[in-house]
DSSP file (Angstrom, degrees, kcal/mol; ACC not computed):
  #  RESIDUE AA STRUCTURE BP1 BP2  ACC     N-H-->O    O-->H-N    N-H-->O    O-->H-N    TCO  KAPPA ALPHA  PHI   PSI    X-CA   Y-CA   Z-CA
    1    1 A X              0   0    0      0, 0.0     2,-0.1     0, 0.0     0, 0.0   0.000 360.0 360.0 360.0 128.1  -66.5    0.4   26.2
    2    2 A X        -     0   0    0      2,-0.0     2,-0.3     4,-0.0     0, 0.0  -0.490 360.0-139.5 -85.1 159.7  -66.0   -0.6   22.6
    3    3 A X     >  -     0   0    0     -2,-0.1     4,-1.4     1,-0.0     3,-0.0  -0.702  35.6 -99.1-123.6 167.7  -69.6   -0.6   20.6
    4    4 A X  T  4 S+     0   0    0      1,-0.3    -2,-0.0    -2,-0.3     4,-0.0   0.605 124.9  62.2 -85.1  -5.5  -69.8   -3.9   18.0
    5    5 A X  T  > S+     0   0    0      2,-0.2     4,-1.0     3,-0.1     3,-0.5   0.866 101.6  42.7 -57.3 -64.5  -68.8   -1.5   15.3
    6    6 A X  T  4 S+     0   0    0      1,-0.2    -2,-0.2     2,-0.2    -1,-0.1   0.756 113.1  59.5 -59.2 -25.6  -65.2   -0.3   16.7
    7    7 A X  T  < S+     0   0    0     -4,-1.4    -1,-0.2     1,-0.2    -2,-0.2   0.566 117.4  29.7 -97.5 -10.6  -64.8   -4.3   17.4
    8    8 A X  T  4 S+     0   0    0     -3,-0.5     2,-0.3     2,-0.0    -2,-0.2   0.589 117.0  39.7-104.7  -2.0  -65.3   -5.0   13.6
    9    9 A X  S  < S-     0   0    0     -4,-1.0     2,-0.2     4,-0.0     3,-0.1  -0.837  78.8-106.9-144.3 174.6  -64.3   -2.6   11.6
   10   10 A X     >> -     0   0    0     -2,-0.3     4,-1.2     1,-0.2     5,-0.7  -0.342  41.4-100.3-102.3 179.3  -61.1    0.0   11.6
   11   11 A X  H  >5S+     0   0    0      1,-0.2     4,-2.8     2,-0.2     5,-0.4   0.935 124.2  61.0 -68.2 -69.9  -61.0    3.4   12.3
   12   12 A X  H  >5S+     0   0    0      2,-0.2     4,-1.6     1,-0.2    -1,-0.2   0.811 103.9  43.7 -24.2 -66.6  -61.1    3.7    8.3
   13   13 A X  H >>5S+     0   0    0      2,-0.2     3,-2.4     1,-0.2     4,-0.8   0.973 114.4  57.6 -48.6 -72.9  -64.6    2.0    7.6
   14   14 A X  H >X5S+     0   0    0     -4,-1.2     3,-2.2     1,-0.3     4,-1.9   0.899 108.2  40.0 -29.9 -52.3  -65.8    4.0   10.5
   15   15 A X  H 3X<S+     0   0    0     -4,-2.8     4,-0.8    -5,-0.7    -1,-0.3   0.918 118.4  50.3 -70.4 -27.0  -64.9    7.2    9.1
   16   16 A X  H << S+     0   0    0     -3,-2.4     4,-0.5    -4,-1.6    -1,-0.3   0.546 107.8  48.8 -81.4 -15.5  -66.1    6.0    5.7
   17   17 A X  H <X S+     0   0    0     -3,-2.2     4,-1.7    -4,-0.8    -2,-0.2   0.871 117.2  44.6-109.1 -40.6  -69.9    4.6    6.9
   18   18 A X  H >X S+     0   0    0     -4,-1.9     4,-3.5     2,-0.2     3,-1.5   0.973 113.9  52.0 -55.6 -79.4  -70.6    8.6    9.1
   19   19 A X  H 3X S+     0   0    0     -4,-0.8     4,-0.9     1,-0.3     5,-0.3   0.784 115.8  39.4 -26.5 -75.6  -69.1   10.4    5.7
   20   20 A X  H 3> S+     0   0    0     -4,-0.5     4,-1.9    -5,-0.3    -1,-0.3   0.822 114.4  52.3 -44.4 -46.1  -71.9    8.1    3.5
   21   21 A X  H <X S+     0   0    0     -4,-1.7     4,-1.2    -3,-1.5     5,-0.3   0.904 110.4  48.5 -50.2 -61.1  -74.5    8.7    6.3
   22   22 A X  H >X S+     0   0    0     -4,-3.5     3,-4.3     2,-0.2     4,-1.2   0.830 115.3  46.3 -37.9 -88.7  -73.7   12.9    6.0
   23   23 A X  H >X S+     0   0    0     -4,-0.9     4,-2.6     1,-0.3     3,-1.2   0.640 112.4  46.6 -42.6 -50.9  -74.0   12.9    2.3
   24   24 A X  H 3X S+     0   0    0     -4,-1.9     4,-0.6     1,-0.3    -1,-0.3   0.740 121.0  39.1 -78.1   0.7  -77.1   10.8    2.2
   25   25 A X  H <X S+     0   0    0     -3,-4.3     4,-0.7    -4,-1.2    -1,-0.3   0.668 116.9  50.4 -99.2 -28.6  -78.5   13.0    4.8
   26   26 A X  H XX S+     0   0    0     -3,-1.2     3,-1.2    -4,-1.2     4,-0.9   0.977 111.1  57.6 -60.0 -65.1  -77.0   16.3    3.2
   27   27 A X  H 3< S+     0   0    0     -4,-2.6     3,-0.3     1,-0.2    -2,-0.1   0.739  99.3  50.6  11.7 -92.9  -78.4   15.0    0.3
   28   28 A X  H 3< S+     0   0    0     -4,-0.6    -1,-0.2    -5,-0.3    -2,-0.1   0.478 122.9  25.9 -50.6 -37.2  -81.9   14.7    1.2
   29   29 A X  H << S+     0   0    0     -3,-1.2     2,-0.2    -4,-0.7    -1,-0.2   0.168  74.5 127.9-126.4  36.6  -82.5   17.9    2.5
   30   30 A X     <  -     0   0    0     -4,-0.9     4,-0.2    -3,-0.3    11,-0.0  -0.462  42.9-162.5 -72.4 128.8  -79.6   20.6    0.6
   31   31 A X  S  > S+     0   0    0     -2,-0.2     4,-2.6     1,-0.2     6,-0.3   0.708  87.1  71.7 -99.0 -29.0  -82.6   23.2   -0.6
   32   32 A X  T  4>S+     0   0    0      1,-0.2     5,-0.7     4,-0.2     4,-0.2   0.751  97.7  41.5 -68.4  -8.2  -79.9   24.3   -2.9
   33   33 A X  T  45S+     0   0    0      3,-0.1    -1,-0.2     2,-0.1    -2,-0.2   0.585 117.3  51.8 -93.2  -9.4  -80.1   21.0   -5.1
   34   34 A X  T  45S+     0   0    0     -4,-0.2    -2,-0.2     1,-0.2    -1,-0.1   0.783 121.7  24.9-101.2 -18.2  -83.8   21.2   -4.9
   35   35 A X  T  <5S-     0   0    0     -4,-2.6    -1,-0.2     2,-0.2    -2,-0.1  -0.121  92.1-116.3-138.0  61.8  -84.2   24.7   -6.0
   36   36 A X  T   5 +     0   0    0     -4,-0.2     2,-0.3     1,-0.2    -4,-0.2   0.708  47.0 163.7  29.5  58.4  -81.5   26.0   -8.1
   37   37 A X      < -     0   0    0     -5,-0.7    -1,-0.2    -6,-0.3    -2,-0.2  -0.948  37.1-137.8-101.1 133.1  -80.2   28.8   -5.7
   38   38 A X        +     0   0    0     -2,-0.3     2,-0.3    -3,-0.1    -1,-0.1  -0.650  67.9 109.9-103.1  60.2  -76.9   29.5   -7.2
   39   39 A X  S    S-     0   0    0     -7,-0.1     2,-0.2     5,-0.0    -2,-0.1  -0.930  70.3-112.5-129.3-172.2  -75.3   29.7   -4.3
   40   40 A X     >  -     0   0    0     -2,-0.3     4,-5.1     1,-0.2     5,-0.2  -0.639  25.9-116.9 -97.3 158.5  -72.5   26.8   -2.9
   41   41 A X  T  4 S+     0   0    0     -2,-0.2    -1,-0.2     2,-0.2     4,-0.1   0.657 122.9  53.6 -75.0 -10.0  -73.1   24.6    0.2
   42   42 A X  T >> S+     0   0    0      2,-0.2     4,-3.1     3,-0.1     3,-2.0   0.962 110.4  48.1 -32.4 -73.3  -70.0   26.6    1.6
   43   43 A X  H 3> S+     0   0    0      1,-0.3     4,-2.2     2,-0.2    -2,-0.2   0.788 116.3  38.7 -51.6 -45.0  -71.9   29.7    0.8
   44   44 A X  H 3X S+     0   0    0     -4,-5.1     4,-1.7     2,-0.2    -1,-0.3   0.715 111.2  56.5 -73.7  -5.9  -75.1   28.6    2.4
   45   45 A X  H <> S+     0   0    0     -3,-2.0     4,-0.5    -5,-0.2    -2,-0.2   0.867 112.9  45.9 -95.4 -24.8  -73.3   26.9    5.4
   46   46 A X  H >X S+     0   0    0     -4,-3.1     3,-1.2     2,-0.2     4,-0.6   0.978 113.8  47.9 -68.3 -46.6  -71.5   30.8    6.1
   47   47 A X  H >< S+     0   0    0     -4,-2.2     3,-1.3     1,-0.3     4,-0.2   0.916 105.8  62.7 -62.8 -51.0  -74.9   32.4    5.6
   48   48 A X  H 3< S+     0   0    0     -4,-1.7     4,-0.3     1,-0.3    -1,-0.3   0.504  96.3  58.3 -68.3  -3.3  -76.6   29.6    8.3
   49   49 A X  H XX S+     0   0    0     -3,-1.2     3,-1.3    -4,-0.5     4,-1.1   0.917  87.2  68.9 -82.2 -26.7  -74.5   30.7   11.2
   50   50 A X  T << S+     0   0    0     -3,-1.3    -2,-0.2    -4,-0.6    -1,-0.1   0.721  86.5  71.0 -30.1 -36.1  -75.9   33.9   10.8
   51   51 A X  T 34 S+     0   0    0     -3,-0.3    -1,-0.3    -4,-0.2    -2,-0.1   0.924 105.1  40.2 -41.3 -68.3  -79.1   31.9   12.1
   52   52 A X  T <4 S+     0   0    0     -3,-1.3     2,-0.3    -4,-0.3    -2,-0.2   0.848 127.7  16.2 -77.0 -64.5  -77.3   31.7   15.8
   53   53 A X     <  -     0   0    0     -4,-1.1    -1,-0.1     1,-0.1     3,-0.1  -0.810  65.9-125.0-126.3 154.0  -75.8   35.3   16.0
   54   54 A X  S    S-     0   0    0     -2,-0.3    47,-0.7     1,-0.2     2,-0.3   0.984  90.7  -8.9 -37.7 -62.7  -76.1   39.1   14.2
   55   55 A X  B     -A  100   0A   0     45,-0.1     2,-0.2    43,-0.1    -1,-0.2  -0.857  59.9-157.6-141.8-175.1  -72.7   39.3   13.4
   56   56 A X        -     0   0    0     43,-1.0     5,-0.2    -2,-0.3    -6,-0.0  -0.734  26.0-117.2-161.2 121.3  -69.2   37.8   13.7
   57   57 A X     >  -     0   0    0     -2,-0.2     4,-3.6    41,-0.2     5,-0.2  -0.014  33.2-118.0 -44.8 152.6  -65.9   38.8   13.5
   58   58 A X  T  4 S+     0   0    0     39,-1.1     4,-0.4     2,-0.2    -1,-0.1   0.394 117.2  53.0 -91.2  32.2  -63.9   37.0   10.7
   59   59 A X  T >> S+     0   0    0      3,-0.2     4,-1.9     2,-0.1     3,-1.8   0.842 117.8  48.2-116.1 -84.2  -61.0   35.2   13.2
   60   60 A X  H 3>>S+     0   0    0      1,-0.3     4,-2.7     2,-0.2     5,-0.6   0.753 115.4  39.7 -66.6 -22.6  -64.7   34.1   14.8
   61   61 A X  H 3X5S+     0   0    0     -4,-3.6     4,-1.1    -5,-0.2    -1,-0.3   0.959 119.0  45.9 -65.2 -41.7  -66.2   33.0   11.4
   62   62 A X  H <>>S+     0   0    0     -3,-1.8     5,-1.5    -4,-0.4     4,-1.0   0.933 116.0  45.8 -71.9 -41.6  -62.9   31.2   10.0
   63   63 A X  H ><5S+     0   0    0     -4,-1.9     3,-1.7     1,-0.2    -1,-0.2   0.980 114.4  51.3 -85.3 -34.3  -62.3   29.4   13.4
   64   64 A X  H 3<5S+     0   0    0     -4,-2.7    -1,-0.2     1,-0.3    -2,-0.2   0.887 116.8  37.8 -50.6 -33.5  -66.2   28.3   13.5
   65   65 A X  H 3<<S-     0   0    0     -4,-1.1    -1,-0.3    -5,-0.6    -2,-0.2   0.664 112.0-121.1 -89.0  -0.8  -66.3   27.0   10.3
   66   66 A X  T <<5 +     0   0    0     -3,-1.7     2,-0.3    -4,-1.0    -3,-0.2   0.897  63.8 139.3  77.0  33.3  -63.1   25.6   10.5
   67   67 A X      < -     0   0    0     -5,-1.5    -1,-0.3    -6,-0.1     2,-0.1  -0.859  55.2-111.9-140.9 133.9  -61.7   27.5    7.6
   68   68 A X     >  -     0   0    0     -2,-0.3     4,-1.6    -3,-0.1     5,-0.3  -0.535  38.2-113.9 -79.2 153.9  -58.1   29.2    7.2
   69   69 A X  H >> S+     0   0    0      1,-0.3     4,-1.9     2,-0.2     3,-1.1   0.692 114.8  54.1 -61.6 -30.8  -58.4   32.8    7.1
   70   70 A X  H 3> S+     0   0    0      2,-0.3     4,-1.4     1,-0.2    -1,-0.3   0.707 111.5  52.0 -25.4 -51.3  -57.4   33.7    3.7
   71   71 A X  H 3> S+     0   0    0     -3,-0.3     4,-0.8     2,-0.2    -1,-0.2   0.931 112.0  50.3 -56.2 -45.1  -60.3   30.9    2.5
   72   72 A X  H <X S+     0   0    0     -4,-1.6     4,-2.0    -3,-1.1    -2,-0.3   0.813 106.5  47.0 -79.6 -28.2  -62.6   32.7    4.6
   73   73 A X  H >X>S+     0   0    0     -4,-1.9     4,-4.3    -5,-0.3     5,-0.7   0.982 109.9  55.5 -60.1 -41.5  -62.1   36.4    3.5
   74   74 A X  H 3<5S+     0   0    0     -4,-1.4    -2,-0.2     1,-0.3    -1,-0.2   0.758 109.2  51.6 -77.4 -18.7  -62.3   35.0   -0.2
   75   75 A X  H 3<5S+     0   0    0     -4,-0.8    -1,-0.3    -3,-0.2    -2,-0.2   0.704 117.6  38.0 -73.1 -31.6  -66.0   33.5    1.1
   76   76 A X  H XX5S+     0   0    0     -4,-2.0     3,-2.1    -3,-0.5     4,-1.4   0.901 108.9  58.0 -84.1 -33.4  -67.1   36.6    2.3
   77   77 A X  H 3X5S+     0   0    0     -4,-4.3     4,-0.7     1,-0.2    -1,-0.2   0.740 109.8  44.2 -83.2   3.8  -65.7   38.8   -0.1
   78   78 A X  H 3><S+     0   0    0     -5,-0.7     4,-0.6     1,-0.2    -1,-0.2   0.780 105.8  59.6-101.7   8.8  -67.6   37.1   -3.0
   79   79 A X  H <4>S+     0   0    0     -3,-2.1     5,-2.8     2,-0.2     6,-1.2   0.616 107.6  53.6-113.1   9.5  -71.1   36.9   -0.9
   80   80 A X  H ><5S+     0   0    0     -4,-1.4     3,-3.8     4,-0.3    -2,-0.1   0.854 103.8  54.4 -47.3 -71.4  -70.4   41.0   -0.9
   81   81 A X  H 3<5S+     0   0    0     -4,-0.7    -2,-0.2     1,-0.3    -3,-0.1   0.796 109.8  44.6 -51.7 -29.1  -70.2   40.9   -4.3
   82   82 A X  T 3<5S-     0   0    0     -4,-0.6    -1,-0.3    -5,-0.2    -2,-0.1   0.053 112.7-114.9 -82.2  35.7  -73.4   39.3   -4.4
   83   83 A X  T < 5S+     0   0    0     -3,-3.8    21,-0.4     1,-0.1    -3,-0.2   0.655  82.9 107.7  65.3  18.7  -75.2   41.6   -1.9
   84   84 A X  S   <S+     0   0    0     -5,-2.8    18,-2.8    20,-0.1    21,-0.3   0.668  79.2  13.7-128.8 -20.4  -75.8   39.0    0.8
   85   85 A X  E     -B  101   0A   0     -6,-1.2    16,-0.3    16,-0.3     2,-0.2  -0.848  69.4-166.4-135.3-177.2  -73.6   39.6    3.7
   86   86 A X  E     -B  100   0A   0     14,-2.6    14,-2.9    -2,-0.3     2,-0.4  -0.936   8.9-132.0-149.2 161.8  -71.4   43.0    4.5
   87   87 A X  E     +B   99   0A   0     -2,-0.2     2,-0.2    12,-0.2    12,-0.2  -0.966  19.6 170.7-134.0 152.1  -68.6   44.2    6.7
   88   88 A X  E     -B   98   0A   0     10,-1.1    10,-1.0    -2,-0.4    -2,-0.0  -0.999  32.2-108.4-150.1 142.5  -67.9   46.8    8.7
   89   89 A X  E     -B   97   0A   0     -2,-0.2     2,-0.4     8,-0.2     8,-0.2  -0.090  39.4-107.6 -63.5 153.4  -65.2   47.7   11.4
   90   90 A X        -     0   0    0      6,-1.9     6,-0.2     3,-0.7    -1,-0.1  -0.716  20.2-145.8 -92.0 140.4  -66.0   47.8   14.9
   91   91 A X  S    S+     0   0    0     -2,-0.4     3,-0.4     1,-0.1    -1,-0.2   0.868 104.3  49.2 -84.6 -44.6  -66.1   51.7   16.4
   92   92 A X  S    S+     0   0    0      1,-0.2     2,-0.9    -3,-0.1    -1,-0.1   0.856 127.4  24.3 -54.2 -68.5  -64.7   50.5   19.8
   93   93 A X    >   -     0   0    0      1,-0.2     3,-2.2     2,-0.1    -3,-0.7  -0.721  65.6-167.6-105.0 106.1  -61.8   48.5   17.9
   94   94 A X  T 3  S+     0   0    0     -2,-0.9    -4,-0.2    -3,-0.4    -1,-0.2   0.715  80.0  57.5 -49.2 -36.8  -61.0   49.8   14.7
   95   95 A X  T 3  S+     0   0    0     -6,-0.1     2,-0.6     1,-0.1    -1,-0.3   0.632  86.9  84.5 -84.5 -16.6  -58.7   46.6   13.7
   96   96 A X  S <  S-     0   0    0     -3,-2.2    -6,-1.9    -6,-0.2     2,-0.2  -0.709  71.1-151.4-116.0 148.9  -61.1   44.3   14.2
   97   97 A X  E     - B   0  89A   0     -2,-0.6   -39,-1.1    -8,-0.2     2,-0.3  -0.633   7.5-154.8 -94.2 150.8  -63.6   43.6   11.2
   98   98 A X  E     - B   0  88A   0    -10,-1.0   -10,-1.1    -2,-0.2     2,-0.5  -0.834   2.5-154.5-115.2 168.1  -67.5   42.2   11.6
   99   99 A X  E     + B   0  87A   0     -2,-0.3   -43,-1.0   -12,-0.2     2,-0.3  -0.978  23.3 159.9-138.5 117.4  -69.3   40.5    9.2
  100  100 A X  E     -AB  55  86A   0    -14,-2.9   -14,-2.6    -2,-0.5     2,-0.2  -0.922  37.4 -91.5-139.0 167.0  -73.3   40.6    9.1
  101  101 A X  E     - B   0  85A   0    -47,-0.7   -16,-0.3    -2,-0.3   -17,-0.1  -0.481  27.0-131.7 -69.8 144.6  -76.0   40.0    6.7
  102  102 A X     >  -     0   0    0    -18,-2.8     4,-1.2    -2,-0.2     3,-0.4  -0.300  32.7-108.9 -79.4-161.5  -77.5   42.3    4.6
  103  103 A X  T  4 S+     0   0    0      2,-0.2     4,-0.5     1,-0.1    -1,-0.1   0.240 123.5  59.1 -93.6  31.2  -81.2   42.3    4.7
  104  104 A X  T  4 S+     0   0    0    -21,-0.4     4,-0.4     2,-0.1   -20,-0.1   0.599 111.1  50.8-109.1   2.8  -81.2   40.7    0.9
  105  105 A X  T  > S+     0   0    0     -3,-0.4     4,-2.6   -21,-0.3     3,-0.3   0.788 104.1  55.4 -60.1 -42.2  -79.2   37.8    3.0
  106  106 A X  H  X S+     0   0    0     -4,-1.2     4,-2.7     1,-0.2     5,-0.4   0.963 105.7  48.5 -46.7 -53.7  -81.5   37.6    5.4
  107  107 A X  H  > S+     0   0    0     -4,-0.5     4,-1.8     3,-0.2    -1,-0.2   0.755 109.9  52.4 -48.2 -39.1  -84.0   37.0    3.2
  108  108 A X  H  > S+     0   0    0     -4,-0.4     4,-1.0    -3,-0.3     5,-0.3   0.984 106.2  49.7 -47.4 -86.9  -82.1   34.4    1.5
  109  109 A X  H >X>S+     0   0    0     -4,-2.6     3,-2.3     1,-0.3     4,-0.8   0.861 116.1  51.2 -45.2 -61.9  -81.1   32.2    4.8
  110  110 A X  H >X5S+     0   0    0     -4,-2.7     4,-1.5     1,-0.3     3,-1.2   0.917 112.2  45.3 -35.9 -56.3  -85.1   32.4    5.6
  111  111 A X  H 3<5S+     0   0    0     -4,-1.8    -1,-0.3    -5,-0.4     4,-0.3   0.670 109.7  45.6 -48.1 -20.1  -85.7   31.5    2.8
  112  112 A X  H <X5S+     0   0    0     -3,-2.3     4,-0.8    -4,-1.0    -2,-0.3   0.231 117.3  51.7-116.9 -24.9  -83.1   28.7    2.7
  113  113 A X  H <X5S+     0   0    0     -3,-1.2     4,-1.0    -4,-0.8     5,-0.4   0.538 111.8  45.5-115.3 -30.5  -84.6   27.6    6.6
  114  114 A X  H  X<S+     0   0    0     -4,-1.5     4,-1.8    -5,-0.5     5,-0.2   0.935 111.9  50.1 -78.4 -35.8  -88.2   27.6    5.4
  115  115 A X  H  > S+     0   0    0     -5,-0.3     4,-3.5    -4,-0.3    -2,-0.2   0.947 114.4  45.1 -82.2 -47.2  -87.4   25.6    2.3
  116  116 A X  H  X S+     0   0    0     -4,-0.8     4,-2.6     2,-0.2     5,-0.2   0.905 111.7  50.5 -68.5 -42.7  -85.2   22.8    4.4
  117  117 A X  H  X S+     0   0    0     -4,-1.0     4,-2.7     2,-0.3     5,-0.3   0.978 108.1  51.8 -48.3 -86.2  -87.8   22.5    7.1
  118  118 A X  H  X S+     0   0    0     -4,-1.8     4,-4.0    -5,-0.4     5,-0.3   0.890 118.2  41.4   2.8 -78.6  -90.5   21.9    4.1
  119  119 A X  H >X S+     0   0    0     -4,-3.5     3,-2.2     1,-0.2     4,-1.1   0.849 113.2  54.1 -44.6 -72.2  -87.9   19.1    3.0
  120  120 A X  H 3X S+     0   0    0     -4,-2.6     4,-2.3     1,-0.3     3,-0.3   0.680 114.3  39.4 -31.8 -61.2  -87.3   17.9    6.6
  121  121 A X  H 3X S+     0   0    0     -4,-2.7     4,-2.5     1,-0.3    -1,-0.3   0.780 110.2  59.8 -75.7 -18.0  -90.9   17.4    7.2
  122  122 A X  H << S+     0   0    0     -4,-4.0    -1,-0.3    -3,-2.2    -2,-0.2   0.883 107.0  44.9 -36.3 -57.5  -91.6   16.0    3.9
  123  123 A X  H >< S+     0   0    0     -4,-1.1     3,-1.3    -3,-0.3    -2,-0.2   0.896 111.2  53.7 -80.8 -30.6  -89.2   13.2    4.3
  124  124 A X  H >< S+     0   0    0     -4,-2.3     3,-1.7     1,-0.2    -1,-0.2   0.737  96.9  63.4 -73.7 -29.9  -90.4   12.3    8.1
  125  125 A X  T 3< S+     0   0    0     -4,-2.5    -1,-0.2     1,-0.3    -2,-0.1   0.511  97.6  65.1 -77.9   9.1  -94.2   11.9    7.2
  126  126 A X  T <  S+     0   0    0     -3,-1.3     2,-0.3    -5,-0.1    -1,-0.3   0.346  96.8  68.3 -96.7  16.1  -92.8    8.9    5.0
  127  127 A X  S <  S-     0   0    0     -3,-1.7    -3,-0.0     2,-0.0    -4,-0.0  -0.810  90.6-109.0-131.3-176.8  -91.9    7.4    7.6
  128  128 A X     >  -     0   0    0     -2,-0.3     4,-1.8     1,-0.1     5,-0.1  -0.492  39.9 -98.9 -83.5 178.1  -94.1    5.6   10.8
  129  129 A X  H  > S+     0   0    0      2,-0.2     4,-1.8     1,-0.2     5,-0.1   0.750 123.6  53.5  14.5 -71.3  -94.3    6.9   14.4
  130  130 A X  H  > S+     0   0    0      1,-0.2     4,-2.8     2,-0.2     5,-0.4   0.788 109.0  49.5 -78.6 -22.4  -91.8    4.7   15.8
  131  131 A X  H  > S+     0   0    0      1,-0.2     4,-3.2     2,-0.2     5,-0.2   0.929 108.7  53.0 -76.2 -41.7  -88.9    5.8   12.9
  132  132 A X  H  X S+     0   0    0     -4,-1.8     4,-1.7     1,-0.2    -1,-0.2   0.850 109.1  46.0 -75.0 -17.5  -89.5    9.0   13.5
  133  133 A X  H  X S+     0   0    0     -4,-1.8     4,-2.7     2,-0.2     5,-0.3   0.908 114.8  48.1 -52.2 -61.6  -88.9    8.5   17.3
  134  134 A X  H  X S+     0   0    0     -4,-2.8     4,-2.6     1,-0.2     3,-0.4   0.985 115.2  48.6 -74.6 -47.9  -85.6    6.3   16.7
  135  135 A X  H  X S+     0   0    0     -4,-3.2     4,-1.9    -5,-0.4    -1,-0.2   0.932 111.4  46.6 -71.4 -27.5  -84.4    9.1   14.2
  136  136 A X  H  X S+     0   0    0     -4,-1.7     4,-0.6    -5,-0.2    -1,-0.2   0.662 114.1  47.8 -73.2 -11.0  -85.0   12.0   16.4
  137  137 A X  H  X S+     0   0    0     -4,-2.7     4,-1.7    -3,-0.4     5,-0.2   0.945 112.6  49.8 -79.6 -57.1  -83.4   10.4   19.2
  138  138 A X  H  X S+     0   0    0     -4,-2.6     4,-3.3    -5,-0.3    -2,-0.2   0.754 111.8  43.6 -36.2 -47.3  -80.7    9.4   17.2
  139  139 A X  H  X S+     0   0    0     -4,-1.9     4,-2.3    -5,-0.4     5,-0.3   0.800 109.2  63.0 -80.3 -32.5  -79.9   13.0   15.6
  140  140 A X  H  X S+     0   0    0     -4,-0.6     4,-2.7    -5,-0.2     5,-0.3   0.951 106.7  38.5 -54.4 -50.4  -80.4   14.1   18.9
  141  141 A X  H  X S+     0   0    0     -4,-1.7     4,-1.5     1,-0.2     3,-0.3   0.978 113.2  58.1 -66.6 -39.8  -77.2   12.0   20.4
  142  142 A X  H  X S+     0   0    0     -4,-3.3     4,-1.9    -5,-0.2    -1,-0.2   0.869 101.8  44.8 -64.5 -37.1  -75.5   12.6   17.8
  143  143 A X  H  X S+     0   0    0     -4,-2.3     4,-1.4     2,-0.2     5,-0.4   0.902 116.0  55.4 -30.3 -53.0  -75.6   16.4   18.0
  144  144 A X  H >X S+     0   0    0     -4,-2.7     4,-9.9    -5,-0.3     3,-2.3   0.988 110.0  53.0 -30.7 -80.1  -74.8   15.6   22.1
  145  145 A X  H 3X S+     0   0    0     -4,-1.5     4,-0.7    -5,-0.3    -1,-0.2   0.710 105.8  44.7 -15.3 -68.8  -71.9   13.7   20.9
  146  146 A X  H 3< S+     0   0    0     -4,-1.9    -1,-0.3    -5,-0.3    -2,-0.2   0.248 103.5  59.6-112.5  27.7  -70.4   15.8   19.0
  147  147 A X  H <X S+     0   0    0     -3,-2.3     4,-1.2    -4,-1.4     3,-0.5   0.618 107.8  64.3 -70.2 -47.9  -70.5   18.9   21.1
  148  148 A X  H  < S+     0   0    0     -4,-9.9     3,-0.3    -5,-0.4    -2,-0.2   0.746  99.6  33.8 -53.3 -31.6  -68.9   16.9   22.9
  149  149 A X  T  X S+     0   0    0     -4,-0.7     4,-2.0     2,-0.2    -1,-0.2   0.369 115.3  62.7-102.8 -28.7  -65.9   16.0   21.4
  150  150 A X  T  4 S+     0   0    0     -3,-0.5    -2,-0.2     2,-0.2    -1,-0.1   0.670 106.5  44.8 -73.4  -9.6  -65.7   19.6   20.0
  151  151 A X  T  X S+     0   0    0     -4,-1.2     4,-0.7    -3,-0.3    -2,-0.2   0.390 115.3  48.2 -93.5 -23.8  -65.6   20.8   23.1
  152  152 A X  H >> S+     0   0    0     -5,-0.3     4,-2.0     2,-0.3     3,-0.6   0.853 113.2  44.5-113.5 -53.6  -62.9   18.1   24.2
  153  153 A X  H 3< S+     0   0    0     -4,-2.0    -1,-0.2     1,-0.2    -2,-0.1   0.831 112.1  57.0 -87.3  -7.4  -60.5   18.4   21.3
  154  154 A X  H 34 S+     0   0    0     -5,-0.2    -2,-0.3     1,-0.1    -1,-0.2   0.860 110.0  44.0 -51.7 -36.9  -60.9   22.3   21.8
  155  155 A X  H <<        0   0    0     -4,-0.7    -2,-0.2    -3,-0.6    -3,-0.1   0.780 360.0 360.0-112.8 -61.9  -59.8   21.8   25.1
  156  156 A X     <        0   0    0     -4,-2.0    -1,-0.2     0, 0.0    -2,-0.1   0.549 360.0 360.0 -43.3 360.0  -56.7   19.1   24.1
């Protein structure tokens, strides 16, 4: 069933009005534009998986983030050089490498979770009852959504 969007507009506008929608929602609550942590929205989006799990191997870090591996060693190795994540080899299988926080990363990403929340809630008590309904429902499909479809072109 086409939605009145897909029946006006081209796959191009689509992909162009979500992309405007991210930023202005990236935007809005990125804790690194509101308080000068010099780190990159790369750097904080590798630290925030950390949230989910301890560690991860870097095949499972590059494929989560989408990132080739060569991109992702060169992300990890410069948040070693700043003290914030480390790796170390797995004792069963020596070839394969894990990647954890340290605890002055930890500290970071908490920090970094406390400070967006702050924002989050900031920006939802400017709005009424019924907005904040329609926008959590909304962020809610969309999340749905697109497990879904990550799941479904994993799959293809």
């Amino acid at each position: 069933m086409e939605t009145s969007a897909i029946k006006k507009l081209n796959w191009h506008d689509i992909v162009e009005r979500i992309v405007s929608a991210y930023n202005v929602i990236s935007k809005s609550i990125n804790p690194a534009n509101l308080y000068k942590i010099e780190l990159t929205s790369a750097q904080i989006k590798v630290l925030a998986t950390f949230i989910e799990r301890d560690c991860y191997t870097m095949t499972a870090l590059s494929q989560l983030l989408s990132v080739a591996m060569p991109t992702m060693t060169a992300m990890i190795d410069r948040l070693i050089q700043i003290g914030l994540v480390k790796r170390e080899r797995d004792e069963r299988d020596r070839r394969v490498v894990m990647v954890m926080l340290t605890p002055e990363g930890k500290k970071v990403i908490d920090t970094l979770m406390v400070i967006r929340k702050q924002e989050i809630e900031k920006l939802l008590q400017a709005l009424t009852h019924e907005e904040v309904d329609l926008f959590l429902g909304s962020i809610e499909s969309v999340a749905q959504l697109l497990a879904k479809a990550r799941i479904n072109s994993e799959e293809s």
